[in-house]
VMD Tcl script that builds the backbone (N, CA, C; Angstrom):
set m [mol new atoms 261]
animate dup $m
set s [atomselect $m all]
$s set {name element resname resid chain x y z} {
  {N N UNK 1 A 87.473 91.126 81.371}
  {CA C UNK 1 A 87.374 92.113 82.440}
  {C C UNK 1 A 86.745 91.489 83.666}
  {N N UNK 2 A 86.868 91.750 84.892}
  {CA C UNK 2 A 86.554 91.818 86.177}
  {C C UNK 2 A 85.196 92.131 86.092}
  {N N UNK 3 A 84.254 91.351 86.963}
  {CA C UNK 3 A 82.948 92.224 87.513}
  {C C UNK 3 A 83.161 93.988 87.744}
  {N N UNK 4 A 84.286 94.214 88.612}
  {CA C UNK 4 A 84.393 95.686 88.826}
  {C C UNK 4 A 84.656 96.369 87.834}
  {N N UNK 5 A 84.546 95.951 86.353}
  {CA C UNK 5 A 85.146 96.485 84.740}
  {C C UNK 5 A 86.773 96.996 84.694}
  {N N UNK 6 A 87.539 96.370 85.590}
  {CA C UNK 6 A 88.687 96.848 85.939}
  {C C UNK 6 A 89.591 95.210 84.987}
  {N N UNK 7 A 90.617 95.699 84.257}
  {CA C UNK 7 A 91.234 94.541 83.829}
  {C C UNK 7 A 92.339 94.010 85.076}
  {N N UNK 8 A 92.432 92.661 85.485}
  {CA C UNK 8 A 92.779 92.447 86.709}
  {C C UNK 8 A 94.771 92.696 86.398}
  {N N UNK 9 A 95.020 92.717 87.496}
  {CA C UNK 9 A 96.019 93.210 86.861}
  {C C UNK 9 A 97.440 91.737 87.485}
  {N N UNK 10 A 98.607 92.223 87.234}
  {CA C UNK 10 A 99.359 91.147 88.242}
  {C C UNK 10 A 100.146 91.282 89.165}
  {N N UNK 11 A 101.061 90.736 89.304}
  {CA C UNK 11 A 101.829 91.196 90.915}
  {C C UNK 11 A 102.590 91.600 90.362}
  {N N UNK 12 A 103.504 92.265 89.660}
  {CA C UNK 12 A 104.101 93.559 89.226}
  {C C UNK 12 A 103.243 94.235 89.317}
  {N N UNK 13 A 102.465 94.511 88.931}
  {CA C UNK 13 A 102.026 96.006 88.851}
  {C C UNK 13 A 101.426 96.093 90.145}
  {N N UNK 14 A 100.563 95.618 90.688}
  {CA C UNK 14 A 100.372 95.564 92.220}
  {C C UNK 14 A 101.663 95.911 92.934}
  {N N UNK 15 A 102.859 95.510 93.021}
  {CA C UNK 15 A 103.949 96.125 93.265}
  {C C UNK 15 A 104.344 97.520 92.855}
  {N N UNK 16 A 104.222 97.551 91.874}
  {CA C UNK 16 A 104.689 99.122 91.438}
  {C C UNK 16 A 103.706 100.160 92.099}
  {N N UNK 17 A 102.270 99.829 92.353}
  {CA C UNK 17 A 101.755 100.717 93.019}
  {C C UNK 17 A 101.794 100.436 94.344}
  {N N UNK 18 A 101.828 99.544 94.980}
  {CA C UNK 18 A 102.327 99.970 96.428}
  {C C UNK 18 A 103.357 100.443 96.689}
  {N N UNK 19 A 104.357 100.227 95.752}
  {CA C UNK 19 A 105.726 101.226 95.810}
  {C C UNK 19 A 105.504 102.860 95.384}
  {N N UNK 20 A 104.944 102.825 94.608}
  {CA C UNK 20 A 104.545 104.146 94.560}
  {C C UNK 20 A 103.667 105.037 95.755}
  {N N UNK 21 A 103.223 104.336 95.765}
  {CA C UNK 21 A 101.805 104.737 97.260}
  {C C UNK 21 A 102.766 105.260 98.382}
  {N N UNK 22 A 103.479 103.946 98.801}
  {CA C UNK 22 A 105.253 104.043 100.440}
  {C C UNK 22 A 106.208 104.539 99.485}
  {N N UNK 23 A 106.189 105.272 98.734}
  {CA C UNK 23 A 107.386 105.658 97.668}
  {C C UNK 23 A 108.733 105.192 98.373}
  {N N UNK 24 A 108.334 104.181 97.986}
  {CA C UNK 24 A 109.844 102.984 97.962}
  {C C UNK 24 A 109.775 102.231 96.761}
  {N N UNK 25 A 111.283 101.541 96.766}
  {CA C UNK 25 A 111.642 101.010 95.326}
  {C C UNK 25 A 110.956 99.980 95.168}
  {N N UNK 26 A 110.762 99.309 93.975}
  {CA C UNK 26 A 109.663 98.142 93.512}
  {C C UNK 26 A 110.869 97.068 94.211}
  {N N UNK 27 A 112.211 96.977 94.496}
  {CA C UNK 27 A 113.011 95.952 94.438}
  {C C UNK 27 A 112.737 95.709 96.111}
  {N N UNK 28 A 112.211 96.504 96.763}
  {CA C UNK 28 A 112.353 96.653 98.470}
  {C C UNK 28 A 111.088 95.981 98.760}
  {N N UNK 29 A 109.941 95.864 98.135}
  {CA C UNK 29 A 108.824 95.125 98.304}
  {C C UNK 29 A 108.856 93.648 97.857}
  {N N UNK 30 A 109.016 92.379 98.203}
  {CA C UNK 30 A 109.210 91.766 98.175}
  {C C UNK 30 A 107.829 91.082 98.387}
  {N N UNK 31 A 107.322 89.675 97.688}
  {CA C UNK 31 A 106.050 88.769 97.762}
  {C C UNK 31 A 105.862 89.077 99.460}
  {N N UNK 32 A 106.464 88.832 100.235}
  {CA C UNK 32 A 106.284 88.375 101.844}
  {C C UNK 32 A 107.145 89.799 102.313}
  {N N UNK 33 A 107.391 90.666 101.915}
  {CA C UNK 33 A 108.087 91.569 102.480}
  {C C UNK 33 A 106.825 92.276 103.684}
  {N N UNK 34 A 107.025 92.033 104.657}
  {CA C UNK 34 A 106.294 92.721 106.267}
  {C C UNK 34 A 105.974 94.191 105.739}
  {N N UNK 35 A 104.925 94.486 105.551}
  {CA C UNK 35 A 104.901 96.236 105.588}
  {C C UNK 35 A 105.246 97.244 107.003}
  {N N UNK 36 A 104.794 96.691 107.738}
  {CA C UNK 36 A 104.976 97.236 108.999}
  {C C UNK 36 A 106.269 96.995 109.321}
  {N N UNK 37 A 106.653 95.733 109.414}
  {CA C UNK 37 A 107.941 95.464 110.106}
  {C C UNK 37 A 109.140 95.447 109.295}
  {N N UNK 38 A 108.791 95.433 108.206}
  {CA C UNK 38 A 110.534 95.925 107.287}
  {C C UNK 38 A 110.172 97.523 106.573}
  {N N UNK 39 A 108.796 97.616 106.683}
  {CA C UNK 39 A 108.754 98.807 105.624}
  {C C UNK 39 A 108.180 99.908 106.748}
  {N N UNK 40 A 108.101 99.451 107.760}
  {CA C UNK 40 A 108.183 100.681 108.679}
  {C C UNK 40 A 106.639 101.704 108.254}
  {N N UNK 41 A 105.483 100.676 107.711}
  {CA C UNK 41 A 104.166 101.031 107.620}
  {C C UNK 41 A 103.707 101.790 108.527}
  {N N UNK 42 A 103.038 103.189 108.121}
  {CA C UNK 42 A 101.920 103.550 109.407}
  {C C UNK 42 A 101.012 102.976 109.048}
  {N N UNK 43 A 99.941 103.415 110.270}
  {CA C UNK 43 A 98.760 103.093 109.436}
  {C C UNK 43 A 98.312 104.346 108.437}
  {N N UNK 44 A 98.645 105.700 108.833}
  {CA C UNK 44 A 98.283 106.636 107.718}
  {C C UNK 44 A 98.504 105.803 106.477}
  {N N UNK 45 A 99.921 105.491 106.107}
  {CA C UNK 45 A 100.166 104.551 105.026}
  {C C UNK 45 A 99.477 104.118 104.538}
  {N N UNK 46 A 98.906 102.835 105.362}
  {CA C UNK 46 A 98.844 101.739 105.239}
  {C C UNK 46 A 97.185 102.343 104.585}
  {N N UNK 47 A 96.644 103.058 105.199}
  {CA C UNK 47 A 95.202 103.762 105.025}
  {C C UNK 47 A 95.331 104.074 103.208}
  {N N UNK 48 A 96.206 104.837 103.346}
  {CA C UNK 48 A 96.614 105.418 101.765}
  {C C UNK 48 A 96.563 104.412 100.500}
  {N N UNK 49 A 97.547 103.155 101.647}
  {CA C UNK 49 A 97.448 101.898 99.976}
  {C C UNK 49 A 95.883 101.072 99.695}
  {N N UNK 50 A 95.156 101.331 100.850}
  {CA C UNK 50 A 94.268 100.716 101.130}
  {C C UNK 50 A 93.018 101.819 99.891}
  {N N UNK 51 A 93.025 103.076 99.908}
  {CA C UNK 51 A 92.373 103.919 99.420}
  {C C UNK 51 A 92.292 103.628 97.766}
  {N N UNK 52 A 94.102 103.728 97.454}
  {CA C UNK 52 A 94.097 103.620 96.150}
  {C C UNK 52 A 94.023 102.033 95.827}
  {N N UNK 53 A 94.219 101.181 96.408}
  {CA C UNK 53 A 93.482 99.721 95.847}
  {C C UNK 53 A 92.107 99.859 95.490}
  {N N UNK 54 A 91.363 100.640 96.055}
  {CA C UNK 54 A 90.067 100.554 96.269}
  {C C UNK 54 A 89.730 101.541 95.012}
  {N N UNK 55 A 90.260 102.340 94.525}
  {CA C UNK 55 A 89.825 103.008 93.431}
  {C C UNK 55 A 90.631 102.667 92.190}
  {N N UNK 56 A 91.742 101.985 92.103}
  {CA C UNK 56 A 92.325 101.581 91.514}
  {C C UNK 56 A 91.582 100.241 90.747}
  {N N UNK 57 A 90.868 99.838 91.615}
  {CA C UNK 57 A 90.490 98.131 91.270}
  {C C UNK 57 A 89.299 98.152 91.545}
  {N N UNK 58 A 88.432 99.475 91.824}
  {CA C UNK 58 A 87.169 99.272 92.430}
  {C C UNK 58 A 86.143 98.671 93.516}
  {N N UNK 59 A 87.046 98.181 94.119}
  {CA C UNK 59 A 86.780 97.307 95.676}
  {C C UNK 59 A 86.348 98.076 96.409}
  {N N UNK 60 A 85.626 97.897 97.495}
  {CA C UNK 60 A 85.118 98.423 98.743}
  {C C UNK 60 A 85.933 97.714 99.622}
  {N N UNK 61 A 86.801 97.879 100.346}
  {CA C UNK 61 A 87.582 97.053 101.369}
  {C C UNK 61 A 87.510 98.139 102.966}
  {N N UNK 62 A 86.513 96.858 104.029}
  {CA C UNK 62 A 86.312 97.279 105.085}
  {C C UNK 62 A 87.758 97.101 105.623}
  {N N UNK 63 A 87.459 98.052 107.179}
  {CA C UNK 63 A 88.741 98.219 108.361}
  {C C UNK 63 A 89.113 96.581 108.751}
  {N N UNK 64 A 88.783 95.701 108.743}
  {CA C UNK 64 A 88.987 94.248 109.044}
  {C C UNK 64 A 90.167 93.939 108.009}
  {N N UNK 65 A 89.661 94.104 106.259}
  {CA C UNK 65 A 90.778 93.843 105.874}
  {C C UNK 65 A 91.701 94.743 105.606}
  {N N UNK 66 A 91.329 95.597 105.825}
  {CA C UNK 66 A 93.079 96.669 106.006}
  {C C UNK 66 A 94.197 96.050 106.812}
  {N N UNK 67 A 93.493 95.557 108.131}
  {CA C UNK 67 A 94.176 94.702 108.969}
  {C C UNK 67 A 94.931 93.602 108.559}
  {N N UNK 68 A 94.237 92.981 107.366}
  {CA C UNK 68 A 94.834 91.586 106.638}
  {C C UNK 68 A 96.301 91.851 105.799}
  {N N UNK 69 A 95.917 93.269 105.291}
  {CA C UNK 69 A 97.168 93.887 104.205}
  {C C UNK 69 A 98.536 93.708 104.868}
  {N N UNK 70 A 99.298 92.859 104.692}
  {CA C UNK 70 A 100.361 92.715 105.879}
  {C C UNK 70 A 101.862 92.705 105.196}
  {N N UNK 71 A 101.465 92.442 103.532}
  {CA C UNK 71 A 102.559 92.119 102.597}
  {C C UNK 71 A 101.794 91.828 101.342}
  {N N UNK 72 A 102.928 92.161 100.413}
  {CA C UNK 72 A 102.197 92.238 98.828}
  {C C UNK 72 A 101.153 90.594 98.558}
  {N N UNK 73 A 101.596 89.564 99.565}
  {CA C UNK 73 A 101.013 88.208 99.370}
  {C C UNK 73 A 99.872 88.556 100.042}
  {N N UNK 74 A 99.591 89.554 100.919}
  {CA C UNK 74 A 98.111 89.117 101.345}
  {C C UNK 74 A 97.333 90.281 100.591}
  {N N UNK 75 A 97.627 91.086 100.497}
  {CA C UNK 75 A 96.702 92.084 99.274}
  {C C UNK 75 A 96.692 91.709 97.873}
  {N N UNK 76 A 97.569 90.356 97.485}
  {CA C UNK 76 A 97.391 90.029 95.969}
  {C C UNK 76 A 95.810 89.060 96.460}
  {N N UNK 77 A 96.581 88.174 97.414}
  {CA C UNK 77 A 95.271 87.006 97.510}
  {C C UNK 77 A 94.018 87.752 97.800}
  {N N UNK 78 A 93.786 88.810 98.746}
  {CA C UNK 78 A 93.012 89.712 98.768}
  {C C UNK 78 A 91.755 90.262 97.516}
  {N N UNK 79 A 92.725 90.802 96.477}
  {CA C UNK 79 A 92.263 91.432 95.580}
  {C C UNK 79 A 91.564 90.202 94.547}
  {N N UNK 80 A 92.461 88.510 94.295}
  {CA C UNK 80 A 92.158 88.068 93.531}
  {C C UNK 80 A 91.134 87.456 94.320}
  {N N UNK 81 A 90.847 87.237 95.607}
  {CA C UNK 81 A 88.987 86.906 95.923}
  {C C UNK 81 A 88.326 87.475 95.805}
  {N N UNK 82 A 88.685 88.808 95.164}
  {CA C UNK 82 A 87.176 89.825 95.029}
  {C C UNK 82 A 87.250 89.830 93.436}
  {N N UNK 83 A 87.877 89.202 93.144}
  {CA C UNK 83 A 87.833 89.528 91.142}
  {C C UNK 83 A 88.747 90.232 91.056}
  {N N UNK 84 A 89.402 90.870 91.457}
  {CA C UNK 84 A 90.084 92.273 90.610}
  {C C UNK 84 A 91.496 91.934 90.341}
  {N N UNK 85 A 91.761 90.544 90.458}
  {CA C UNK 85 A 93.330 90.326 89.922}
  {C C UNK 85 A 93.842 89.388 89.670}
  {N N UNK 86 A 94.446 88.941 88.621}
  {CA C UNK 86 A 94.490 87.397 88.026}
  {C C UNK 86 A 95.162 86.673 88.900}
  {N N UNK 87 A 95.103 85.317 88.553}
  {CA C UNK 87 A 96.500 84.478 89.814}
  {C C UNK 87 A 97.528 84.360 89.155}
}
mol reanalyze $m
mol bondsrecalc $m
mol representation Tube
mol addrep $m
């Protein structure tokens, strides 16, 4: 287990819940897929995936890195510097 007692999880399933979150298909999110610019991100959105990472995985994630969340590659690398997700 993770410091946060959360079992880390992998990039599928990190996928499946940001697809769930932008209820779009797991096949439309892609490693480097642009949230904003192919997935047509708000920030309400973007606020939303940011919420449930954070309770999902137990993280505290400030407004700086919300900013970083740009594609499933920067919220995996994200999550696995705070512990909460294997490489």
């Amino acid at each position: 287990m993770s410091e946060q007692g959360v079992l880390p999880a992998s990039v599928d399933e990190l996928r499946k819940l940001v697809a769930d979150v932008l209820d779009r298909d797991e096949a439309s999110i892609g490693y480097e897929t642009h949230f904003l610019n192919e997935l047509q991100v708000d920030s309400l959105m973007a606020l939303e995936v940011l919420v449930t990472l954070e309770r999902r995985y137990q993280v505290k994630l400030g407004e700086d890195e919300l900013k970083q969340l740009t594609c499933l590659r920067s919220v995996h690398e994200l999550l696995r510097a705070r512990g909460a997700m294997a490489d």
